[in-house]
N, C-alpha and C positions, 0 to 999 in steps of 0.2 A: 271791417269789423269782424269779418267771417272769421273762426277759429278752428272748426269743427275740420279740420284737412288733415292729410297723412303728416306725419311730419320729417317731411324731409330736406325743407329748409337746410338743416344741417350737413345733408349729403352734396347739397350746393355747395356750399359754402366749403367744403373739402376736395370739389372736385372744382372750384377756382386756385384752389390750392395745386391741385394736378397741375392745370396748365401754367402756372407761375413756375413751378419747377420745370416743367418741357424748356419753359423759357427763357431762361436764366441759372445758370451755373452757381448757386447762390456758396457750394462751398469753395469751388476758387476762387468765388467772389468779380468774376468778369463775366459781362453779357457776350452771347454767344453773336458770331456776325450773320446780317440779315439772310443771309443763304442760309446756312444752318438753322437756324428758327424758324424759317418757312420750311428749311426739310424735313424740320422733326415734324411740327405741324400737320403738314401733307401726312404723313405715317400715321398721325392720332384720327380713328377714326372712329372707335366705338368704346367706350366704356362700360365694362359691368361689374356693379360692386353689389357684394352680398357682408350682411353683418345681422349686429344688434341695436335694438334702442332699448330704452327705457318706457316700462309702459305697466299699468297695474294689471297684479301685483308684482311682477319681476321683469324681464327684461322678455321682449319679442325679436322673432327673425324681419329681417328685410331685403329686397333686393331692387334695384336700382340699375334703367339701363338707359344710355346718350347713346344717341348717333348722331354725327355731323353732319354737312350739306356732301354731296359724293354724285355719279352720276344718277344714281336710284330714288337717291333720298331727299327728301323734303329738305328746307334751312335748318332745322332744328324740330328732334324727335327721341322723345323721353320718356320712361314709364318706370313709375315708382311703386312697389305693391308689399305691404306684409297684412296681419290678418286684420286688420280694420276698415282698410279702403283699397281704392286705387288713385293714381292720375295717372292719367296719358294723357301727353302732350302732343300736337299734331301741327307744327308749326305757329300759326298764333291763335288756336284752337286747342282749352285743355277742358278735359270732363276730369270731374273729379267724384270720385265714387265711395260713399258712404254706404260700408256694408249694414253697420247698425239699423240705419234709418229708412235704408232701401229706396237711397235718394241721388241725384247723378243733379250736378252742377256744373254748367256748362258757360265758358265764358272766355273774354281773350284772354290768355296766358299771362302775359305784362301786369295784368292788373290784380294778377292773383300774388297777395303779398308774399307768400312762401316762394315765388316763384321768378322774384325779381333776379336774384341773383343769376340765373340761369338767363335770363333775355339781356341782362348787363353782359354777359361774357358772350353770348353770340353778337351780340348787338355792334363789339368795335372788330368784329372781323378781323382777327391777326392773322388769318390766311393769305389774305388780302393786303395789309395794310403795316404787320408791324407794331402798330402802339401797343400791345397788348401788354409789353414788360412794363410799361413808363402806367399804367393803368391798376393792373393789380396791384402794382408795388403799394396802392395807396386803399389795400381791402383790408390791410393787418397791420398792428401794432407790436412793439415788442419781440419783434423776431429774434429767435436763439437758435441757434443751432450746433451739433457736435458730431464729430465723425467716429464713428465706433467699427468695431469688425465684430459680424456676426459669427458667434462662436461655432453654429451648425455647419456655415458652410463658406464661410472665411473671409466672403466676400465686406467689401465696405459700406457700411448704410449712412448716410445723416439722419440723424434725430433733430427733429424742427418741433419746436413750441414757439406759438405768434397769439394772438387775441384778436379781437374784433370789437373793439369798444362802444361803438354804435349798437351795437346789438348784445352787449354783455354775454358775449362768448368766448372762448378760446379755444384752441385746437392744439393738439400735439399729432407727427406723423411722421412714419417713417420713410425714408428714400432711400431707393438704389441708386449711389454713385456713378454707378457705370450706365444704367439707364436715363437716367433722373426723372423714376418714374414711385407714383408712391405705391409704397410695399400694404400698408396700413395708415389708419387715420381715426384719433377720439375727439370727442366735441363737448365741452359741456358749456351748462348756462350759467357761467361766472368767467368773471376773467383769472381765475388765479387756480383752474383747472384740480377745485377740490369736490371729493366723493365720487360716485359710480358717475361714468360720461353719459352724459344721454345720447351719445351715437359711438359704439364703436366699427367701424369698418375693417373687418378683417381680411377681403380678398377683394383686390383689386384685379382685374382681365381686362387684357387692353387688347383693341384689332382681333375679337373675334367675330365669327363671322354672327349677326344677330339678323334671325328671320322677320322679315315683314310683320308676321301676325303680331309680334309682341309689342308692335305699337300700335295696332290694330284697337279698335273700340267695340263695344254692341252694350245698347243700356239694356240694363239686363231685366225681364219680364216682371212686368206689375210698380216698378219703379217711377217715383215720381221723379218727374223731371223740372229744372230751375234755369231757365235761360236767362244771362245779364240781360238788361232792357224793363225785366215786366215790372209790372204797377209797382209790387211790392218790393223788387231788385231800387227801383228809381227813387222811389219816399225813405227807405233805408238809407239811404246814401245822402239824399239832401239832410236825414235828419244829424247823419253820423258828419258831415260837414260843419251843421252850425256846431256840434258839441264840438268838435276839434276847435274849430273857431273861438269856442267860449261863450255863444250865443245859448247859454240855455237854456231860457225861458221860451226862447223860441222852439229850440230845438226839441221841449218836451212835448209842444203842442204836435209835434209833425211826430215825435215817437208814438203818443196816444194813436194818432190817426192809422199809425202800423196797425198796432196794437188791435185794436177796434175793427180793421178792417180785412185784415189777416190773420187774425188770432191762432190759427194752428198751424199757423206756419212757422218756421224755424226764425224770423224776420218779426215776427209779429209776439212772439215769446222772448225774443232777444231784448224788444223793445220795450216790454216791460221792466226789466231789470235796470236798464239806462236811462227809466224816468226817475229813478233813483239814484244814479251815479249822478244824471244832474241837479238834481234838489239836493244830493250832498254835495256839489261842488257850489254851490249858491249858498252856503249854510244852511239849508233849510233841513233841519236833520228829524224832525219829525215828520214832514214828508216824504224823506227820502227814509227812513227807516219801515213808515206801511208801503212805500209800490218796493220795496226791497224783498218784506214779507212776501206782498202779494206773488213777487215777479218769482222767488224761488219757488213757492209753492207749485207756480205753474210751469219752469224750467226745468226741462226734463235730462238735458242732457250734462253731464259730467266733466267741465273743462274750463279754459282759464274764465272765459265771462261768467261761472257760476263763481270762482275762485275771488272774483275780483267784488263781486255781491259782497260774500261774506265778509270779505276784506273790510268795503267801506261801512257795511252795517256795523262790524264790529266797533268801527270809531265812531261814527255815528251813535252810539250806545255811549262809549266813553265818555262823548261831549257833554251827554245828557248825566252822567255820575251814574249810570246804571251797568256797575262792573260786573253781576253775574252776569246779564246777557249779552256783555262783552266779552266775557271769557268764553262763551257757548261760542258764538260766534265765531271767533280764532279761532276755538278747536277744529270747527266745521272747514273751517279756511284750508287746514292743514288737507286735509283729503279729499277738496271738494275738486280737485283737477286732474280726473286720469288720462288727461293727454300727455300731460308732462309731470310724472311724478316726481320731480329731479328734488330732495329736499330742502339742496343748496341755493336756491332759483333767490332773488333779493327781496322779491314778496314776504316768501315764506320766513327768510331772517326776520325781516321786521314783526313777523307775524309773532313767532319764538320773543322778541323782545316785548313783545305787548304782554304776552302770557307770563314771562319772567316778570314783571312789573306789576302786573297785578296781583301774583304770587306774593311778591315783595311789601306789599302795602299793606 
């Protein structure tokens, strides 16, 4: 359920893209032989990407840095940082740090949703093993690709656009030929790679050498700390279970119990707003339109679960023929997510067609 993380999902998802090119030849169109792909392999050691995301009001710096298993190094070692948070990753150990909130999140890595991508690709070991071409080939849809010469410096790049339909994204990125290494990489949240990308990575640095400290941790003074386990981490989960499940009625009863029993907690605020998503998911749209009121009033923080509020209040409103405060509502929708302000995102279209519709009537 957690949303409130850096977002760098996306930088996953581009540097699965790295390694499929290390591993695969895709513009001659032939897999490289097992020696060669273990030797490039062996060679790839550190990643460091520096770019942009999307983020209100305009676009923020980030940087982004992998190490692989080596004689020094941990299996897998990661740090992600621009000015809103951090995570560092420590093997299957990631703190994730909320500068806003002055709050550090501590939990296995694997289970952190942003995060899978990255334990997916250390997890089948192509160091070791190999499979690795026969695995990615099945992360992306739509592969295109074209060979161009760069005009600066004459050399050959491929140009790659593929998607990721499961996740309603796409990526376009650049490749050296002669390396098959990526030059750059954009990312947005559609598959049909329209408006500003909500990631673009503009410098890619490979096998440099990155010191210890920078995957180094220290929570930093007066912050609260959130280890997976506690009361509140475990009632969260059982209650976000039955709601995936469908089990609502139950699952409101164990949101209240958040609610009621955490209330200033980030978990306990959350859960007010989802005693709403499921009383609108039950029909029940007059219940779910007052803990929707209540839950914004007391949801303090700016991102998809306030986004997702507005959303179903606005229909909720609809159901009941009460269009002004459906229209409030959408409009609130449009801005209420400065995690991701991408305006293309498929919420937000549908949001546009509510608003054009009511316009219309």
């Amino acid at each position: 359920m957690r949303t409130r993380t850096a977002r760098f999902s996306t930088v996953a998802a581009v540097i699965v893209a790295v390694l499929a090119i290390t591993l695969w030849d895709r513009a001659g169109g032939t897999a490289w032989s097992m020696g060669q792909t273990i030797a490039a392999l062996q060679q790839l050691k550190t990643i460091h990407i520096k770019g942009t995301r999307l983020d209100r009001p305009g676009r923020i710096d980030f940087e982004c840095w992998m190490r692989w298993a080596g004689e020094t190094a941990s299996p897998f070692q990661m740090r992600y940082e621009d000015r809103n948070g951090v995570v560092v990753v420590q093997g299957d150990v990631a703190y994730n740090y909320f500068r806003r909130d002055n709050e550090v999140d501590i939990k296995r890595g694997p289970q952190m949703e942003d995060l899978k991508f990255w334990y997916r690709a250390s997890e089948f070991s192509p160091w070791c093993t190999g499979k690795m071409l026969e695995i990615l080939k099945l992360f992306t849809d739509d592969w295109q690709q074209v060979v161009q010469t760069d005009p600066n410096t004459g050399t050959e790049q491929v140009h790659v656009t593929c998607s990721y339909r499961p996740g309603n994204t796409s990526i376009s990125f650049i490749v050296d030929r002669g390396t098959k290494l990526i030059q750059r990489g954009r990312m947005w949240s559609n598959l049909q790679r329209e408006g500003d990308p909500g990631l673009d990575a503009r410098t890619f640095l490979y096998n440099e050498e990155i010191p210890d400290e920078v995957f180094a941790f220290e929570i930093p003074p007066g912050a609260k700390v959130v280890i997976e386990g506690s009361e509140s981490n475990v009632l969260t989960e059982e209650a976000n279970n039955l709601w995936q499940n469908g089990d609502y009625a139950e699952a409101i009863q164990v949101f209240r119990q958040v609610h009621e029993r955490f209330p200033d907690s980030f978990e306990g605020k959350l859960a007010r707003l989802f005693v709403g998503v499921c009383h609108y998911r039950q029909g029940q749209f007059d219940s779910a339109i007052a803990a929707y009121q209540q839950g914004i009033r007391e949801y303090p923080w700016r991102d998809s679960w306030l986004e997702l509020a507005y959303f179903d209040l606005g229909r909720a409103y609809l159901e009941q023929g009460q269009r002004e405060k459906a229209r409030e509502a959408f409009e609130s929708c449009l801005t209420a997510n400065e995690e991701n302000p991408d305006p293309e995102r498929s919420r937000l279209q549908k949001v546009r067609a509510y608003l054009t519709q009511l316009q219309d009537q």
